[in-house]
C-alpha positions in Angstrom: 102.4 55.7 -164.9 101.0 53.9 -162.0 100.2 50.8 -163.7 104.2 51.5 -164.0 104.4 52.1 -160.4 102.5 49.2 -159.2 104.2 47.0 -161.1 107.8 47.8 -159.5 106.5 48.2 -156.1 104.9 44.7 -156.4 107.4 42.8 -157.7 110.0 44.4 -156.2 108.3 43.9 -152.4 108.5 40.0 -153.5 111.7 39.8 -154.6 112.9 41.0 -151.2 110.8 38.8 -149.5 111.9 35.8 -151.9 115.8 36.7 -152.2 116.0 39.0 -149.0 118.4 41.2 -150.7 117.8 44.8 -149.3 118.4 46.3 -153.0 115.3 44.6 -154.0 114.1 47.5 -152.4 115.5 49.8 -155.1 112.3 49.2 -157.3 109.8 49.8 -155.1 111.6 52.9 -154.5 111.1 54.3 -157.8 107.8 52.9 -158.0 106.8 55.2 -154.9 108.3 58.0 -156.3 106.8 57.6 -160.0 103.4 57.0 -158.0 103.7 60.6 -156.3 104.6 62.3 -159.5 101.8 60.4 -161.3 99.2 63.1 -159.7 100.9 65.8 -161.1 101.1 64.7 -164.1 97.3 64.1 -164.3 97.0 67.9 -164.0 99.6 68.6 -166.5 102.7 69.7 -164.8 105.4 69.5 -167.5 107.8 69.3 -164.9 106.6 66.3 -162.8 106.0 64.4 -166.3 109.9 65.0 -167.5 111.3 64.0 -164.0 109.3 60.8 -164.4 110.1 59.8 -167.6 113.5 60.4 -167.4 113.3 58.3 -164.0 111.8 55.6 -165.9 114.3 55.4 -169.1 117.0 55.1 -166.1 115.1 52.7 -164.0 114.6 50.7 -167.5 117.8 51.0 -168.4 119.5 49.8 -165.1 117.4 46.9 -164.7 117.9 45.6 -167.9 121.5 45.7 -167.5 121.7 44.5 -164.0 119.2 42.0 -164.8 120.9 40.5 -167.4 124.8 40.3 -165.2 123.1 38.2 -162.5 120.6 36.5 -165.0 117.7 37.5 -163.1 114.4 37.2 -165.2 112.2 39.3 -163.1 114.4 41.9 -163.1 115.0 42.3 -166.9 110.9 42.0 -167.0 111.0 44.9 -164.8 113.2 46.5 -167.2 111.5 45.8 -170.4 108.1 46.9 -168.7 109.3 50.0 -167.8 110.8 50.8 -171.4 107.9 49.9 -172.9 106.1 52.5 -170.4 108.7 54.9 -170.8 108.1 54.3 -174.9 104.4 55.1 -174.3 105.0 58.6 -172.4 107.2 59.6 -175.5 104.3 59.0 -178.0 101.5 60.3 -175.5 103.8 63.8 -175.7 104.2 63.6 -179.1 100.5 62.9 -179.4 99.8 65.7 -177.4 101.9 68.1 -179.3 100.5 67.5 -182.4 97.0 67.7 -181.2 98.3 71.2 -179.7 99.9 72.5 -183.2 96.7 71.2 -185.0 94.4 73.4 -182.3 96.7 76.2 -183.3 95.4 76.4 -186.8 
């Protein structure tokens, strides 16, 4: 989550500096807010770790999308980063919930 994090705070700070567009700014928003729910999720608040991936399948989804109407690579890369991250919390929960039905035994 805040390799996740970095990422859209990082490139979207230099695509506002490059295009100047104030929603360039929309990514490093999320990224922000997926960095502060990142710490609770290290200590295993369920909570924090559902508001974050559902963040990031939106974020993914919207900059796909958007990326794709104005043709803006760095944008869709954006997208497909964050799906991919968003695709690695799902299996890290469903790792986790099998290790916890296993202990159960």
């Amino acid at each position: 989550m805040l390799v996740n994090a970095v990422v859209l705070i990082a490139l979207g700070v230099y695509g506002y500096f490059s295009s100047g567009s104030p929603t360039a700014l929309i990514a490093p928003a999320i990224g922000v807010v997926l960095l502060g729910l990142s710490f609770p999720v290290k200590k295993d608040n369920h909570t924090a770790a559902h508001i974050a991936v559902a963040l990031t399948l939106i974020a993914s989804i919207a900059f796909i999308i958007i990326g794709i109407r104005r043709g803006n690579a760095m944008v869709i890369g954006m997208g497909i980063f964050s799906f991919l991250c968003f695709d690695m919390y799902v299996l890290n929960f469903i790792l986790r919930k099998r290790q916890r039905d296993s202990a159960k035994l």
